[in-house]
N, C-alpha and C positions, 0 to 999 in steps of 0.2 A: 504494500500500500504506500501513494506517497503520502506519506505523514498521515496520523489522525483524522478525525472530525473537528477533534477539540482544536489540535492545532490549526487546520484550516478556517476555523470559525475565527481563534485567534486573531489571525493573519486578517483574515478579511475587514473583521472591527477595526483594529487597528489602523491598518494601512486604509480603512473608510476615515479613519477620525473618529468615530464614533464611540462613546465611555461605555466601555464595560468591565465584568469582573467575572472572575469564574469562584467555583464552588464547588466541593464534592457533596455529595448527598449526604453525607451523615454529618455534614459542619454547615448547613445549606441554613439558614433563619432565614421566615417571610415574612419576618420584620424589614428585612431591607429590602423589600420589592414595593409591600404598601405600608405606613405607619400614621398611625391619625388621622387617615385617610388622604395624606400627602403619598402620592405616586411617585418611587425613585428609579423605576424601568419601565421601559416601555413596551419590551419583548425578553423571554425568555428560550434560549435554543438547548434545546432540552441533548444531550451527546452521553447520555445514560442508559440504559436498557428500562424498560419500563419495569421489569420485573425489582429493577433497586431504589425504586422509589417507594415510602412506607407509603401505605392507602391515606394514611392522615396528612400529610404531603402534599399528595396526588391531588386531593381533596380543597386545602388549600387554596393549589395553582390556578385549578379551574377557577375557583369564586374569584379569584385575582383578575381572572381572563372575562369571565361572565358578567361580574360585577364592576370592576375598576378598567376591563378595554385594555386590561398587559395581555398582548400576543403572544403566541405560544408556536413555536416551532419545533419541528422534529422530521423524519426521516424514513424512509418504507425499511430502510437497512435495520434498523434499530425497533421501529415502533412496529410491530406485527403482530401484535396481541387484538385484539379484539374487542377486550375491554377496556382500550385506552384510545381507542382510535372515534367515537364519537365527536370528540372538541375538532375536529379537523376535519368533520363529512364525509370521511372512507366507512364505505359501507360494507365491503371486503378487499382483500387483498392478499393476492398468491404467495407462497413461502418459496416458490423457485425464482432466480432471478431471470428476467429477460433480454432479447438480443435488443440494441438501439444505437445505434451509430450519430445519433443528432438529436438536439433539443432544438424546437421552434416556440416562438414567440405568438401572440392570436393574429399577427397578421403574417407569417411564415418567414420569417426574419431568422437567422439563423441563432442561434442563441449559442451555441457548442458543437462542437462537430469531433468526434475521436479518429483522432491521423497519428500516425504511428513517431511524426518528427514535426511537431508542432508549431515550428518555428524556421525551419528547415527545406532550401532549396531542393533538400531529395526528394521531397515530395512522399511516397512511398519505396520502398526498401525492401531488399532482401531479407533476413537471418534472422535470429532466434529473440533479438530485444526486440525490435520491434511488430516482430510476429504474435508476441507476448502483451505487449501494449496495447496491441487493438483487439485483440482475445478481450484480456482484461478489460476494456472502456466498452467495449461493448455491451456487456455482458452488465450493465447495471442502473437496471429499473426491474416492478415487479407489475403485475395483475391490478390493475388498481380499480375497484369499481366505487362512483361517489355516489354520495347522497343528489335529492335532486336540485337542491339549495345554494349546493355548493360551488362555485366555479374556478375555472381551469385557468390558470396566469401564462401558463406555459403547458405544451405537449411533445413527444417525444413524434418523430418522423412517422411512426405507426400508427397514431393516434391517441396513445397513449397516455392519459397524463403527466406529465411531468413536476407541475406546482401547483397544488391544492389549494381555494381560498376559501374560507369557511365562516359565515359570522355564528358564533358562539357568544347571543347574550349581547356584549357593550362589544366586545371583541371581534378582529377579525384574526384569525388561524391560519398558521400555514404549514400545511403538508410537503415536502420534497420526493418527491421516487425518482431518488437515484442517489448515487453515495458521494458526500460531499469531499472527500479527500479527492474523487477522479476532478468531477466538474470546476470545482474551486480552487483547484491548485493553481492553473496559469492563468492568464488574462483572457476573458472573452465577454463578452455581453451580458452573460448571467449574472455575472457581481452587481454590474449597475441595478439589474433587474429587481435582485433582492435588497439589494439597500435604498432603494424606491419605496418598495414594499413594506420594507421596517418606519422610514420614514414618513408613512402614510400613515400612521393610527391617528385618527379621531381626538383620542382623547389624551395625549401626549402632545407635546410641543420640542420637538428633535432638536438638539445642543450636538454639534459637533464641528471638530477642525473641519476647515476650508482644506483639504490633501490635492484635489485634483487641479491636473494643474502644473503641479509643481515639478520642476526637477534641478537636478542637482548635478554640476558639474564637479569632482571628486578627479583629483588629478594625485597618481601616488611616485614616490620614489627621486626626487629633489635631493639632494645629500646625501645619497647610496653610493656606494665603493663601486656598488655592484656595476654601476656604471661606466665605469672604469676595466676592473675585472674580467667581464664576463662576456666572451666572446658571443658576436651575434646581436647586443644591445649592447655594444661599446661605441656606437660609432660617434659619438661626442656629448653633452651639456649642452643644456639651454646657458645660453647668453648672455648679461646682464641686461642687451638691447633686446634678446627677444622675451626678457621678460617682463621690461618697459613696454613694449607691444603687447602683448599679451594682457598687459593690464588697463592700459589705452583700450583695448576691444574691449573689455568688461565694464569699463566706466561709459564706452559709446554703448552697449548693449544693455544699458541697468543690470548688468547681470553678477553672479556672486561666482566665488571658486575657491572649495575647500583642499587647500594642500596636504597630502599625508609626506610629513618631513621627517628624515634620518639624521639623526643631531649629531654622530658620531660614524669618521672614515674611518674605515680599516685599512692599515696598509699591508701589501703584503713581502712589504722587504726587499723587494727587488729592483735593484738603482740600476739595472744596465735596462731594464722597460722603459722607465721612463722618469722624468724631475718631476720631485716632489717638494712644493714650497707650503709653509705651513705662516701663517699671519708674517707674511710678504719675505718671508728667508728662507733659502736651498735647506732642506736636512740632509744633511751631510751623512752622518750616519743613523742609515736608517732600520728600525727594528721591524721581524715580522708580527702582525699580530699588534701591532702600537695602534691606538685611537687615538684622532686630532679631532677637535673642535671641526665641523664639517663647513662653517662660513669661515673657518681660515685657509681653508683646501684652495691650492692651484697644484694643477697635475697635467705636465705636456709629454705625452707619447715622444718615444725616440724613433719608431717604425714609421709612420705615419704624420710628425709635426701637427696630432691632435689637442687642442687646450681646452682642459676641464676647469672654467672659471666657476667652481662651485664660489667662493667669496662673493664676485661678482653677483650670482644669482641671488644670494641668501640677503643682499644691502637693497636687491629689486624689490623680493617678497617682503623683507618690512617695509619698503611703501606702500607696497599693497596691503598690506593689512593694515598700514595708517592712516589709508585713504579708504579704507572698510569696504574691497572686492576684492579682498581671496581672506580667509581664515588657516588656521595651523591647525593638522591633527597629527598625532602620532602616529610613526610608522616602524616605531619599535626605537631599538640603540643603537643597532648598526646596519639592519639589514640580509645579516649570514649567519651562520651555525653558530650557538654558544659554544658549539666543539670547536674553537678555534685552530688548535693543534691540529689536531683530523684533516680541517680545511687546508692547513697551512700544507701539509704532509702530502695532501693525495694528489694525485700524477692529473686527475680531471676537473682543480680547484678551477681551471678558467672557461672549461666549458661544457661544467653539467650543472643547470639552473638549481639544486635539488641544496646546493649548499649554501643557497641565498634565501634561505628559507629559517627565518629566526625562530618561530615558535609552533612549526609543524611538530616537535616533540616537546613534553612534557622536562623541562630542566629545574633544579633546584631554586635556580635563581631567577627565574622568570618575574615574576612581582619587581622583584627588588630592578629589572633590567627594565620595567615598563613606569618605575618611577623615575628610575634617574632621566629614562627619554623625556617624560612629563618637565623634567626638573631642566634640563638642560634646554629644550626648546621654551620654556618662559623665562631663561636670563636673556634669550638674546630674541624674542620676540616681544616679549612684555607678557605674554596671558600666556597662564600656562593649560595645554591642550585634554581635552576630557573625553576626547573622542582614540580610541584606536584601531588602526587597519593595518591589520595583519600581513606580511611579504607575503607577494604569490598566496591570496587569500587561502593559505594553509594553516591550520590550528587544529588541535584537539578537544575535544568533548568540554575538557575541563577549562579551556583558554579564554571562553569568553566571563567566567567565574572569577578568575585568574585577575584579570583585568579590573573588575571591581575591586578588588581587594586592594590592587597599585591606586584606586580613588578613579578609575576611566568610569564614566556614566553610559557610555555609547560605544557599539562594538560593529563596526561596519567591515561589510567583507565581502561574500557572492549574496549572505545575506544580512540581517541588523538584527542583533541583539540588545534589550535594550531590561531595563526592572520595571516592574509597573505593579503598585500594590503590595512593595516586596517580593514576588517573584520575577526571575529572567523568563521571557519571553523572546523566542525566534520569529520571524517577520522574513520568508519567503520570498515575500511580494514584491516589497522595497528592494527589489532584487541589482546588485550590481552587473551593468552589462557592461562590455563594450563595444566599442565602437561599429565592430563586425557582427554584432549581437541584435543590430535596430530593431528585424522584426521581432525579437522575445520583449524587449523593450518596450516598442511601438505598443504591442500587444494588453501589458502592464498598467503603460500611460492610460489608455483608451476604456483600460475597465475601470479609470479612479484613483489609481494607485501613482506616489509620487516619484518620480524617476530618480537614479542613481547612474551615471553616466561616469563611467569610469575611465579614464586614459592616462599615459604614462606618459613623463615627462618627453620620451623618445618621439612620441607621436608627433608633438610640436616643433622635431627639433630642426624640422626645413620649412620656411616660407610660416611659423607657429601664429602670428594672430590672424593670418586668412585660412588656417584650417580651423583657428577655433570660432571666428565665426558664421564660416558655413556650418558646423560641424552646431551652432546656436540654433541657426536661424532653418537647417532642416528639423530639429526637434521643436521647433514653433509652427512649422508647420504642420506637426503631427499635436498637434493640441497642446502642448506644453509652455506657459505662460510666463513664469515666472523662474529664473535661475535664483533658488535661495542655497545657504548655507547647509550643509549638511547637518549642522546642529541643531538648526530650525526644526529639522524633520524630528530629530532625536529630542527635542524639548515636545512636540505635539505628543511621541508617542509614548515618552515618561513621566507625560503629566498626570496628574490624578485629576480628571476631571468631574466632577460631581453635580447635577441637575435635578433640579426635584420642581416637580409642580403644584401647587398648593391651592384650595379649593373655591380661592379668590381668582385664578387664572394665572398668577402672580408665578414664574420662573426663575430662581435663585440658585446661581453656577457660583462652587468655588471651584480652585483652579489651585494646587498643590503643585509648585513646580521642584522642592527638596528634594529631588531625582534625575533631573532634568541636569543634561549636560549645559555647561554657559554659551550663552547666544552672542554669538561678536557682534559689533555696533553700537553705538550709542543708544539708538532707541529701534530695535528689534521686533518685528512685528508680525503674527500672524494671524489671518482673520479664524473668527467662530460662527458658526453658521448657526442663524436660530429659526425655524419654521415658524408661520404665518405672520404678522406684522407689529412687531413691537413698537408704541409710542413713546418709550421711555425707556433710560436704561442709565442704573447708577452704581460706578467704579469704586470700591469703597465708601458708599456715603456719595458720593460725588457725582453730579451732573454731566451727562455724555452724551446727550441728547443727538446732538451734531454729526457726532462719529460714524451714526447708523447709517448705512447704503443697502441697498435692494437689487439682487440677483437672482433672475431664473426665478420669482416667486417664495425667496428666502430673502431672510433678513441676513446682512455679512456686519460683523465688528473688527474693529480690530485690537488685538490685545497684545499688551505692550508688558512683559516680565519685568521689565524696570520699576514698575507700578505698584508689584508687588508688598508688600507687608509682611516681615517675617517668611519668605518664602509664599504666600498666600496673597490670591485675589479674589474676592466677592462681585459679583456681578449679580444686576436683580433686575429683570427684563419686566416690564408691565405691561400690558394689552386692553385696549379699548379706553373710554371714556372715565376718566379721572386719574389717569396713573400718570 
């Protein structure tokens, strides 16, 4: 399977913007769904077997759903009992799975389609993964017969329904048949579909990040040796001029660009390669395995009369960061093996990438390697970085755990790690591509989800601010608006954002940002979406009246973490006549 229910449902919240929380059923209180008759969810996706739910529970939810209009969702894979399928208008439903190659929409619009390379110029394939793939996607819907009440949001190419809608009481319900770990994992029209659907209840008023949209330009590997080193990406450094360019295109493009920087060169000892000057002097003699300060690095090849003006680079990037269009993440300490010896020793240290891979294994000193990075890139940046992205997004199980412990809030890689609630959570979606990646990307953007655009410095290093902004203005054309911060993203998704609706109509968000990686900028902003039309709206106490703007039939804010109190914002939306 790829990944769970759970984690897909994760993924899809999140990367929609939208607050939620999970719970296991025996730690589950429905105190915090309805309390005083203040409503603090608006849907429940049930990723439990019905059979683990107590009857008093069960009992509960419904009156929740019946009574209070909280939606209740679930799954033909999970929900196949019988006497649990009532709140949702299936009236039977087979226990074999069925064949289905496509989900359509009510006017035959393709919502999903199972191809064996999703993203992929082959189209269809030979051999045994992707023989296996389309077995698997296909094969996942059941028998579904509804009530006569009920109606169909979506159907499977057969006929078949696909997404059950049910009113239940004050409530509408939603049925799925089909398994949400296949459908949800990549980008395709159903996401939009469902988080439509949640955002329709009646009797809720939907709070959530502005995500869609957005992407994020994520440029790594600035200050690596490896650039030097490693044959095949050695062919030079960006510039001082081309990073004065490069930053000229971000300030002409309003656009933002998070650096993942290596604070420390490894040398590797070898003066007949090439001169190495360290804060503007020859080192004469030189050690293998010695770390330099990576903005004092100048290194000119002897084969070639190639100049690695790392100095120069690192004097361009703090202007850009003082002019607030690029940000600093960490990209570790050095960039290669904590096995340095190893490295230094083996016969294939210049040309098998596998040794420039800092925390693909589990080392004693890993923490302690991802603080000093932290520590070394805020003497000579000013702010020191909360974000880390891992060499050759290689890590173990335990690395992104690892990371918090060094104080990193955000762990960016193929995909984002991020706490929220006190648990780590995985984020798929916020998926890093590159540049050869656009349709998996394209695909991402288009269901809502905010891009993560990943490119190395080498990309740049001919003709570098007219490819980066083509390389802008074709992901604007694929819907992508705004180039924020990477941080950005990682503050929306380790916020704790909290809504309740109160029986005046009266919408009261706090916004817990003590998780949240720091957002570069002076005043850093990103909008909240709130459903139908709020005439008021006050910032701690404070009058904001002005700030509201109106999109697509939502109301947009903008919120500003600087604003914050103790880590904490209050927001209190009012609707209609005297608020």
């Amino acid at each position: 399977m790829p990944g769970s229910r759970l984690q897909n449902y994760c993924e899809f919240l999140s990367g929609s913007g939208i607050p939620f929380e999970t719970a296991e059923v025996q730690n589950f209180s429905p105190d915090r769904v309805v309390d005083d008759h203040t409503i603090h969810f608006s849907a429940i996706l049930l990723a439990c077997r019905p059979s683990e739910i107590p009857p008093a529970l069960w009992k509960r939810l419904t009156e929740f759903s019946s009574k209070f209009g909280v939606s209740l969702i679930a799954d033909s894979f999970l929900f196949s009992d019988s006497n649990f399928l009532t709140p949702f208008g299936i009236e039977r439903l087979s226990r074999l799975p069925r064949l289905s190659g496509r989900i359509l929409d009510t006017e035959r619009n393709i919502l999903y389609r199972a191809v064996p390379y999703p993203y992929s110029p082959k189209g269809l394939d030979i051999g045994a993964r992707p023989a296996l793939r389309m077995f698997l996607q296909n094969w996942f819907s059941r028998k579904v017969s509804t009530a006569p009440a009920a109606g169909v949001e979506a159907a499977h190419g057969n006929g078949n329904p696909a997404m059950v809608s049910h009113s239940f009481g004050a409530a509408t319900n939603y049925f799925l048949n089909f398994h949400p770990a296949f459908v949800l994992m990549d980008g395709n029209p159903m996401h939009a579909l469902l988080r439509r659907l949640i955002a329709s209840n009646p009797h809720a008023v939907p709070v959530s990040w502005a995500l869609d949209g957005i992407g994020v330009l994520r440029m790594d590997d600035p200050g690596s040796a490896e650039r030097v080193h490693l044959e095949g990406f050695n062919a030079g450094s960006l510039t001082e001029e081309t990073w004065q360019g490069i930053i000229q295109e971000l300030n002409a493009e309003k656009a933002h660009m998070s650096v993942a920087v290596v604070p420390s060169w490894v040398d590797d000892g070898d003066a007949g390669k090439g001169q190495l000057k360290v804060g503007g002097r020859v080192v004469e003699n030189r050690t293998p395995g010695a770390h330099h300060p990576s903005w004092e690095v100048e290194y000119r090849r002897k084969d070639r009369e190639t100049v690695y003006d790392y100095a120069g680079a690192f004097r361009a990037m703090r202007q850009g960061v003082e002019q607030g269009v690029l940000s600093i993440l960490s990209h570790g300490l050095t960039h290669i093996t904590p096995q340095q010896d190893q490295w230094l020793a083996a016969q294939d240290r210049f040309t098998n990438s596998r040794w420039y891979r800092e925390f693909s294994s589990n080392t004693a000193d890993a923490v302690e390697r991802m603080k000093q990075s932290a520590i070394f890139l805020g003497k000579y940046f000013g702010v020191m970085p909360e974000t880390l992205v891992p060499s050759g997004h290689e890590y173990t199980p335990e690395t992104p755990a690892l990371a918090g412990k060094a104080g990193f809030k955000f762990f960016s890689a193929r995909s984002v790690f991020f706490t929220h609630v006190g648990k780590i959570f995985e984020n798929r979606k916020i998926r890093g591509v590159y540049p050869e990646e656009i349709l998996e990307g394209v695909a991402l953007a288009q269901a809502g989800y905010p891009s993560v655009i990943v490119l190395h410095d080498f990309d740049l290093l001919e003709n570098g601010p007219a490819r980066l902004k083509e390389m802008i203005q074709k992901w604007r054309k694929y819907g992508v608006h705004s180039f924020l911060p990477l941080e950005t993203v990682g503050m929306a998704l380790a916020a704790r954002l909290e809504a309740a609706l109160e029986e005046d109509g009266t919408v009261r968000v706090e916004i817990d940002f003590r998780s949240c990686p720091r957002v570069p900028g002076k005043d850093p902003t990103l909008w909240l979406r709130i459903g139908g039309k709020p005439v008021s709206v006050e910032v701690n106490g404070d009058r904001r009246n002005e700030d509201l703007k109106w999109k697509d039939g939502a109301a947009l804010f903008p919120v500003q973490p600087a604003q914050a109190v103790d880590d904490r914002l209050n927001l209190v939306f009012r609707f209609g006549e005297g608020a």
